[in-house]
N, C-alpha and C positions, 0 to 999 in steps of 0.2 A: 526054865520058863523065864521070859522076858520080865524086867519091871516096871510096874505103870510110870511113866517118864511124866504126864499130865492127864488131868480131870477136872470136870467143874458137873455140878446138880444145880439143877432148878435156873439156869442163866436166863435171864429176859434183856433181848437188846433191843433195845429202841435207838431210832433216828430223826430230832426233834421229838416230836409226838407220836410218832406212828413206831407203830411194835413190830419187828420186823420176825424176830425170833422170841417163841414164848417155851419157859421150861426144856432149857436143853438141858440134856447128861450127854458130858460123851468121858469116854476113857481112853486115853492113848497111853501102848505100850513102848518100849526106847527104840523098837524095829518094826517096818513095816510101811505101806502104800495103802491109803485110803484115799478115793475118787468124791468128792463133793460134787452130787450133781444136783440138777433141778430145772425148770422152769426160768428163761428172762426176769429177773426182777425180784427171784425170793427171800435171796439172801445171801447166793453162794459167794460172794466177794467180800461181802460185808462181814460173816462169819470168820472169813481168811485174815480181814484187818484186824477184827477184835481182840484175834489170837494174837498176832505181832504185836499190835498196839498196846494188849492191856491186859496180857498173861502174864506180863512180868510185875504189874504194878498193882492188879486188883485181886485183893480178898478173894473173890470169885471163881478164883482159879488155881488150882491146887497142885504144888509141886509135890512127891512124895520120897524123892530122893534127893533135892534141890532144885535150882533152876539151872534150864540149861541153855544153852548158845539158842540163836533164831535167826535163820536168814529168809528173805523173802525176795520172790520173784512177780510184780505184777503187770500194768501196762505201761508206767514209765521201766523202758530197759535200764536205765540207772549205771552206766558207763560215761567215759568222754569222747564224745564223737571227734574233737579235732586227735585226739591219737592213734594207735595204732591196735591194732590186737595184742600183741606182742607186752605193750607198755600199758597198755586196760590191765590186762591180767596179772603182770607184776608190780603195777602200783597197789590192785587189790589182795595180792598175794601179800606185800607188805603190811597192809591194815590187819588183814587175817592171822599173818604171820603162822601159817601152818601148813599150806600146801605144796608140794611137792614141783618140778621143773617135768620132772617123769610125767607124773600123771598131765600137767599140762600141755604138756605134748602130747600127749594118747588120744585126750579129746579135739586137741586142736585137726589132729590126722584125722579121728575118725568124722567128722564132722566136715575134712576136705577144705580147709582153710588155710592150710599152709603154703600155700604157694601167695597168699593174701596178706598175710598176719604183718607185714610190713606196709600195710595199707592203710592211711588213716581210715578209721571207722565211718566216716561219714559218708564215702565212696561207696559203701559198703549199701545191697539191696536188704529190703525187709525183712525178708528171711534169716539173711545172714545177720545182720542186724540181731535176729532174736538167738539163734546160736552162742551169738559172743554173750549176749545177758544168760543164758540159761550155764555157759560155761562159770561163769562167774558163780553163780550158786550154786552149780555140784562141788566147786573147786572149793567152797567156804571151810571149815573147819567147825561149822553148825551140828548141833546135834537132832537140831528140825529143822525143816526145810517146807515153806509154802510157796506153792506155783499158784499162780491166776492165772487160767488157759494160757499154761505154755506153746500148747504146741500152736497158737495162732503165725501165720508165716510160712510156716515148716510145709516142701514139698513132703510127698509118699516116701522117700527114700531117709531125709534127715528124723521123717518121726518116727520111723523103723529104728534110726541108729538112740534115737533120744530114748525113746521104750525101752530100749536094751540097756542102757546108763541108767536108767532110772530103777529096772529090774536088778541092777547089782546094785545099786547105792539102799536099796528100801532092804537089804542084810545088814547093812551098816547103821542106821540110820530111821527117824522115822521121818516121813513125806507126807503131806496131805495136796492134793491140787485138784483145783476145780477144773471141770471138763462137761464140755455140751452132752459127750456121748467117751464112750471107753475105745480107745484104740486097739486092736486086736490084739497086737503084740504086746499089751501093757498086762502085766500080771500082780491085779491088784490084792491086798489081803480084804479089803471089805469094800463098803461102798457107804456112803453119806448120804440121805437123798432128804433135801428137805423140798416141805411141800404143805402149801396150806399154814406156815407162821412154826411146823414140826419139823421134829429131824429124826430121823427113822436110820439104826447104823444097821446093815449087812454085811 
């Protein structure tokens, strides 16, 4: 059986005054894909910052085996537009200092950028644009991983190959990302749904 990798009871997060989320529990195990969904406006982004921002530094939130690595993907793609694909990935390979030249190729093909990856990124349309930032975070050496609607950009065919990378990395790894609605191909272990100030897991 998995170990719970993070937990927090009873969380109330506010923004200035306003309460946005009242009494949460959630429990995450060290594998697995949980979908945050909801309504415009409830909370689902704000939940996703909390976790990056303030799981490492508040009481509130409970490591049971330690803390572990966090990488996060939201609407700044968080790259260097004047460079290339090629030199994004290995200047971030270097900070990371974990991933592999193999695997960075594998996504680079499967996602049909190779004939590009020599292209500074700013040539680059918005789609691809979000490819190179979501490679950037499977690529991490994170032990979580937070999307904010990834797949915003992504044709039918790139979010087919990204479901699929995300379907083998949620063995390795735990993921959580927000999503208007569930992509077909995406096979998640639960669901998130907050609603009403609640968070309801499935």
């Amino acid at each position: 059986m998995d170990r719970t990798i993070l937990e927090t009871n009873g969380l109330t997060i506010t923004v200035g005054e306003k309460t946005i989320l009242r009494e949460v529990n959630l429990r995450f195990f060290e594998r697995g894909m949980f979908a945050i969904l909801g309504e415009n406006g409830v909370g689902k982004s704000t939940l996703l910052k909390k976790i990056y921002h303030d799981a490492k530094t508040s009481p509130k939130w409970i490591w049971p085996d330690g803390k572990k690595k966090i990488t996060y993907l939201g609407h700044e793609l968080g790259f260097y537009s004047s460079l290339n694909l090629e030199e994004n990935l290995r200047y971030f390979a270097a900070l990371d200092g974990n991933h592999s030249q193999k695997r960075r190729e594998e996504l680079i093909q499967l996602f049909r950028l190779e004939k590009r990856k020599l292209d500074p990124i700013h040539l680059y349309s918005r789609g691809m644009k979000q490819k190179v930032a979501i490679m950037r975070a499977v690529l991490s050496s994170a032990d979580i991983i937070l999307f904010d609607e990834p797949f915003t950009g992504l044709d039918a065919e790139s979010s087919a190959v990204f479901s699929r990378i995300l379907n083998e990395e949620k063995e390795k790894k735990l993921i959580l990302i927000v999503l208007h609605s569930v992509p077909s191909e995406l096979q998640c272990t639960g669901q998130i749904l907050i609603k009403q100030g609640k968070v309801i897991v499935s």
